[in-house]
C-alpha positions as CSV (number, residue, x, y, z in Angstrom):
1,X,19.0,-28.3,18.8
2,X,18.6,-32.0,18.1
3,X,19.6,-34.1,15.3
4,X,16.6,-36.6,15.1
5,X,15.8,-35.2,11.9
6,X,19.0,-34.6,9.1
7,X,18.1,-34.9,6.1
8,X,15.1,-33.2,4.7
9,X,11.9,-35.3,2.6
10,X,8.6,-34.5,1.4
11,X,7.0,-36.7,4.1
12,X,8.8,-35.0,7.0
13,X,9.4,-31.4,6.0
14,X,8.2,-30.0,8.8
15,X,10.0,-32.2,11.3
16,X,13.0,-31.6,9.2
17,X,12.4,-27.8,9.9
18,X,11.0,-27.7,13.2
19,X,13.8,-29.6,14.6
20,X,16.4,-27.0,13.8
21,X,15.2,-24.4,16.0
22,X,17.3,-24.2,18.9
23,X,16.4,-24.9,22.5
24,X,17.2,-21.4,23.8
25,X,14.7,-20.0,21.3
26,X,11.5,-18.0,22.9
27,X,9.2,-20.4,23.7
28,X,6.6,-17.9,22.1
29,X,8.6,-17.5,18.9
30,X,9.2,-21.2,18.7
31,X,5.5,-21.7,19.3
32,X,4.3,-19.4,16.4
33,X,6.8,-20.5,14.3
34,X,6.2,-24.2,14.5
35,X,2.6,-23.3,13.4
36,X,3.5,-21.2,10.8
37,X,6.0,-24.1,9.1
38,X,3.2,-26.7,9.8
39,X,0.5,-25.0,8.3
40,X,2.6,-23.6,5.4
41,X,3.7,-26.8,4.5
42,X,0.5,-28.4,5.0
43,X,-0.8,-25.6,2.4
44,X,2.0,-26.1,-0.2
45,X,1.2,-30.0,0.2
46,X,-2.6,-29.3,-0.4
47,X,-2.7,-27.5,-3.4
48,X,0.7,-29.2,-5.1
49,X,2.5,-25.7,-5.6
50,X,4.7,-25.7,-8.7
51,X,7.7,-24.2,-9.2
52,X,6.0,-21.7,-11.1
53,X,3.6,-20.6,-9.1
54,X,6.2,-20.8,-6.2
55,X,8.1,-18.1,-7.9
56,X,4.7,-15.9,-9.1
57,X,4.4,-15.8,-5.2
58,X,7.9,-14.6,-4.5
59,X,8.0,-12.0,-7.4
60,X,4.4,-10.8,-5.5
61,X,6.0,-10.2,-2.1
62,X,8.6,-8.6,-3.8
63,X,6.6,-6.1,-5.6
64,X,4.4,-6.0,-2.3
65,X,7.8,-4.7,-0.4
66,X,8.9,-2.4,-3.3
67,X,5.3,-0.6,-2.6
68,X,5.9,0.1,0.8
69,X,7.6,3.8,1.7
70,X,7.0,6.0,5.1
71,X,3.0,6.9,3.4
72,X,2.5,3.6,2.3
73,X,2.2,0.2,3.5
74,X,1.1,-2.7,0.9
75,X,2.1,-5.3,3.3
76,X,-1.0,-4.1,5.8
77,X,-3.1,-4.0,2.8
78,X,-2.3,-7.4,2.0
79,X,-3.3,-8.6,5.6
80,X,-6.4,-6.0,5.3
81,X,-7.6,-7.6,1.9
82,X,-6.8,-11.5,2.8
83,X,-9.2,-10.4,6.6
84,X,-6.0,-11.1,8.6
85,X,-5.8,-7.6,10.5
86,X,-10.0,-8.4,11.3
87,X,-9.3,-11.9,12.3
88,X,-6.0,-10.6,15.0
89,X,-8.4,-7.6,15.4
90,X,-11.1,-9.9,17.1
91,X,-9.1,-12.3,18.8
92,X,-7.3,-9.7,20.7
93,X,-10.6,-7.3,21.7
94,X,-13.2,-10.5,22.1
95,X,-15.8,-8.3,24.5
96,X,-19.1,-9.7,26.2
97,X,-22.4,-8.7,24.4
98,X,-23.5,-6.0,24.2
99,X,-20.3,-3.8,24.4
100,X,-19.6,-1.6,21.2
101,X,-17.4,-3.7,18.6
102,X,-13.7,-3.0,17.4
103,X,-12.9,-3.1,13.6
104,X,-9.9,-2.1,12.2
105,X,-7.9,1.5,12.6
106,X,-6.9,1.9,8.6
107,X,-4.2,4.1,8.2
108,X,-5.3,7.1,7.7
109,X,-5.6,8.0,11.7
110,X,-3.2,10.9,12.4
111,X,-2.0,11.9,15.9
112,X,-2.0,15.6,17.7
113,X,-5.5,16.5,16.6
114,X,-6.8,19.4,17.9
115,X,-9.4,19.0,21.2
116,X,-12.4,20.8,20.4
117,X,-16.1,22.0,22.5
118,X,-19.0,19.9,21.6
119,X,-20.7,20.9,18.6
120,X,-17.8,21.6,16.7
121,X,-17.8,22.0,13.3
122,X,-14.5,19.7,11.8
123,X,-15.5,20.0,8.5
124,X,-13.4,22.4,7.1
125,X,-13.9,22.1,3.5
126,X,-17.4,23.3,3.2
127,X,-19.1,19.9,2.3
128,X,-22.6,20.1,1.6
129,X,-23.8,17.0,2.9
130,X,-23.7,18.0,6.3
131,X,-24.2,15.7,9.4
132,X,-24.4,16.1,13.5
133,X,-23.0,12.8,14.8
134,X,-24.3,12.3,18.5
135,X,-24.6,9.9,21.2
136,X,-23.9,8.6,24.7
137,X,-20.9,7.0,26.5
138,X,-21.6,4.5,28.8
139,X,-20.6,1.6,31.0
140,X,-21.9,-1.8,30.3
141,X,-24.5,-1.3,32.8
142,X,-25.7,1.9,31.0
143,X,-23.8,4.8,33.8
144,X,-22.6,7.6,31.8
145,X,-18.8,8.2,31.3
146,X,-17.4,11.8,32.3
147,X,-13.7,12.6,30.6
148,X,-14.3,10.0,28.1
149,X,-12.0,10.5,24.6
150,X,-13.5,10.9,21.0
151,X,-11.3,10.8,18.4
152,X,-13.1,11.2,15.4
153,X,-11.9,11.4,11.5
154,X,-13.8,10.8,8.0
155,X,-12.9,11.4,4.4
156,X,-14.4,14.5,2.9
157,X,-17.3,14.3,0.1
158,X,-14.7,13.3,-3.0
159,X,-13.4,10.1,-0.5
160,X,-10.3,11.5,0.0
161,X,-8.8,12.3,3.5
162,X,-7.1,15.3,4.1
163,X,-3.8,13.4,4.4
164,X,-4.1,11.8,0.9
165,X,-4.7,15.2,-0.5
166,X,-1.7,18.0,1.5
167,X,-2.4,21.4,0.3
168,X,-5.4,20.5,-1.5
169,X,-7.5,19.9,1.6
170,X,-7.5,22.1,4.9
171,X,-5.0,20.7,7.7
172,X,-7.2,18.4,9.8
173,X,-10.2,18.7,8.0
174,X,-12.6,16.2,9.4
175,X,-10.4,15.3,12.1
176,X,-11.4,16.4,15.7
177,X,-11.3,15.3,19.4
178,X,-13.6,15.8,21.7
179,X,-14.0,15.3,25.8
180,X,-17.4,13.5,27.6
181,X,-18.8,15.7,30.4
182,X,-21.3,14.4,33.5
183,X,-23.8,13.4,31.5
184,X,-21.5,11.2,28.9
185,X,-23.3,12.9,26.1
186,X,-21.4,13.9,22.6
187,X,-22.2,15.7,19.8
188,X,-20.4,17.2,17.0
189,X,-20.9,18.6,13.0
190,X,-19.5,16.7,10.0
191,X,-20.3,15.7,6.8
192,X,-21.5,12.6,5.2
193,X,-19.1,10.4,4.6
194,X,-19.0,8.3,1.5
195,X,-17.7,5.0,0.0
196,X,-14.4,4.8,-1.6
197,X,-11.3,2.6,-3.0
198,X,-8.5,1.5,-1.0
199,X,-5.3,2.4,-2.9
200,X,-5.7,-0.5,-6.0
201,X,-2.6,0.6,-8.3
202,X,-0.2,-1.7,-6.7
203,X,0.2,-5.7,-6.5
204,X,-2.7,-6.0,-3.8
205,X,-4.9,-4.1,-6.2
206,X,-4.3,-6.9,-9.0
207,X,-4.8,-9.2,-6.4
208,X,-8.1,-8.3,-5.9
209,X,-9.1,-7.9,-9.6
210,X,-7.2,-11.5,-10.4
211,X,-10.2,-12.6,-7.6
212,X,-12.8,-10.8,-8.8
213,X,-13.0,-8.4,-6.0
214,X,-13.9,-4.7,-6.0
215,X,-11.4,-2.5,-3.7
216,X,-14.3,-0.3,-2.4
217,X,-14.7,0.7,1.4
218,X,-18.4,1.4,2.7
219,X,-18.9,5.0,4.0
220,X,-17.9,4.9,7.5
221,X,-17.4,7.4,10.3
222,X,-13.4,6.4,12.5
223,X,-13.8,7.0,16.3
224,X,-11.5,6.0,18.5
225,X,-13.3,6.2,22.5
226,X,-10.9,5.9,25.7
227,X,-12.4,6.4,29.1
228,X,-9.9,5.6,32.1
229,X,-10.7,1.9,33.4
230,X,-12.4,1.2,30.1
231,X,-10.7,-0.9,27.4
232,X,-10.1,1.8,24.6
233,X,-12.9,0.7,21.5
234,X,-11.3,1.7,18.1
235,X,-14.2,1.6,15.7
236,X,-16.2,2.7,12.8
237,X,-19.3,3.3,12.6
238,X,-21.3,2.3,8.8
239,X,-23.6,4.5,7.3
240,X,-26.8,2.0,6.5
241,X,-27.6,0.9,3.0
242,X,-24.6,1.5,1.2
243,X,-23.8,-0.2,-1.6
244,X,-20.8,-2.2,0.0
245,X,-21.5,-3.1,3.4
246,X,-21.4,-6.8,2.4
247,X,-18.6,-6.6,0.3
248,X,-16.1,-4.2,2.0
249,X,-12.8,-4.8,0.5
250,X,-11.1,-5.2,4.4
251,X,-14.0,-7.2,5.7
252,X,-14.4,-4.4,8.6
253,X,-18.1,-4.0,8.7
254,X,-20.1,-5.9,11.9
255,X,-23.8,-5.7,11.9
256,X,-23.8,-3.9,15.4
257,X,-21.7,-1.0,13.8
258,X,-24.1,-0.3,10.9
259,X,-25.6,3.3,11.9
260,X,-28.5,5.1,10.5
261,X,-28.1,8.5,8.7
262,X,-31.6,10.0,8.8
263,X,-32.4,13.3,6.8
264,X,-33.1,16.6,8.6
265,X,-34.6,18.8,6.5
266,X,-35.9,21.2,9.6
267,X,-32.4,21.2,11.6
268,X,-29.1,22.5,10.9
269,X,-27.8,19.7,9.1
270,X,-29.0,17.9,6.5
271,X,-28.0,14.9,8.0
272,X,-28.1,13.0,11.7
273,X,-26.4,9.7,13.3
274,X,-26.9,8.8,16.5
275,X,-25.0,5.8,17.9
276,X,-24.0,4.7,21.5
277,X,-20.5,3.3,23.3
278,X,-20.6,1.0,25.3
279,X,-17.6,0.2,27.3
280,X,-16.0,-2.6,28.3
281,X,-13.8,-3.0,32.1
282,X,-10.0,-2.9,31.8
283,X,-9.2,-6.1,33.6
């Protein structure tokens, strides 16, 4: 610890803070922290923050906290809504073109799933909007993947999932997992899925109305694909043209994730995807 700093002023706050962390302190904790009192200060200094708004800011972290219970997490919603989980998404999964995109996991992904044969139905609440979801699992140099993972999980046709809804929906409904063979190929029945709000009743939801901002979600498909060797790709895929693929409340739709939905009047759902992974070493 070092005393070249004691006493604190406006033009030194952050040497005045910096300075007090101690010299046994993780080099990687003192590192983040540093930043985080540097940039924090520099953003208090920017904008002049009164008193006032000072202790908005607090009462709005506290209200955040107050949200949070073992179903819900308004803190991650925070980070979702300001594009903080996408931004520590992308630096930590940066892949070379080409390779299928990350986006973020949302937290409605549930563990235990049951595995199922290709072609499974998961929809288990008889949705009309019916889709087959199919495609191919691949290296980056196109070679199928054998034993590779599919996680899979969508809301159902109201844009609820089944874990927002116990004893209303079926157990697992539109959840499934599902195992590559030889020829890397997977296919399996769903529905649909559709657009829908992120929970908006709390202090993030007044957040987003204070800005101006909607608290919809584009219709997306989860997947989660590991292959051993691979880096695992957690993922959605977009269902093209809806109404808030520019505006997604968590900023988690990329162009190269955007996946046509294409009527099929003649087969034996009334919908069809068909999107490709592409997988990236594990180095």
């Amino acid at each position: 610890m070092t005393d070249t700093i004691a006493y604190f002023t406006e033009s030194e706050s952050v040497d005045a803070v910096t300075a007090r962390v101690g010299e046994r302190t993780d080099p990687r904790i003192s590192l983040v922290m540093n930043a985080l009192v540097t940039h924090l200060h520099a953003f208090i200094k920017d904008v002049e923050l009164t008193q006032a708004e000072w202790a908005l800011a607090v009462e709005f972290l506290t209200k955040t906290g107050q949200m949070c219970d073992g179903n819900r997490q308004e803190f991650i919603l925070l980070s979702d809504v300001l594009g903080v989980s996408m931004l520590v998404d992308a630096i930590n999964n940066r892949r070379p073109a080409g390779a299928t995109e990350n986006t973020v996991l949302g937290p409605f992904h549930v563990d235990g799933v049951p595995e199922y044969e290709m072609g499974t139905n998961i929809s288990k609440d008889g949705g009309k909007e019916t889709c087959l979801f199919q495609g191919i699992v691949t290296d980056l140099g196109g070679k199928p993947l054998e034993g590779a993972r599919i996680d899979v999980w969508s809301d159902n046709e109201d844009g609820f999932y089944d874990v927002q809804q116990p004893g209303i929906q079926p157990h697992n409904n539109n959840r499934g997992v599902f195992v590559t063979g030889p020829d890397g190929l997977y296919w399996f029945e769903g529905i649909k899925p559709v657009s829908y709000p992120i929970p908006n009743d709390g202090p993030v939801g007044q957040l987003l109305g204070n800005l101006g901002r909607h608290p919809y979600r584009p219709a997306h498909m989860h997947f989660i694909v590991s292959a051993p060797g691979f880096e695992t790709v957690i993922t959605h895929t977009f269902v093209a043209g809806d109404t808030y693929l520019k505006s997604d409340a968590v900023f988690g739709v990329k162009k190269t994730l955007i996946a046509e939905y294409t009527q099929t009047p003649d087969g034996d759902t009334r919908w069809q995807s068909t999107f490709d992974f592409i997988m990236t070493p594990d180095t």
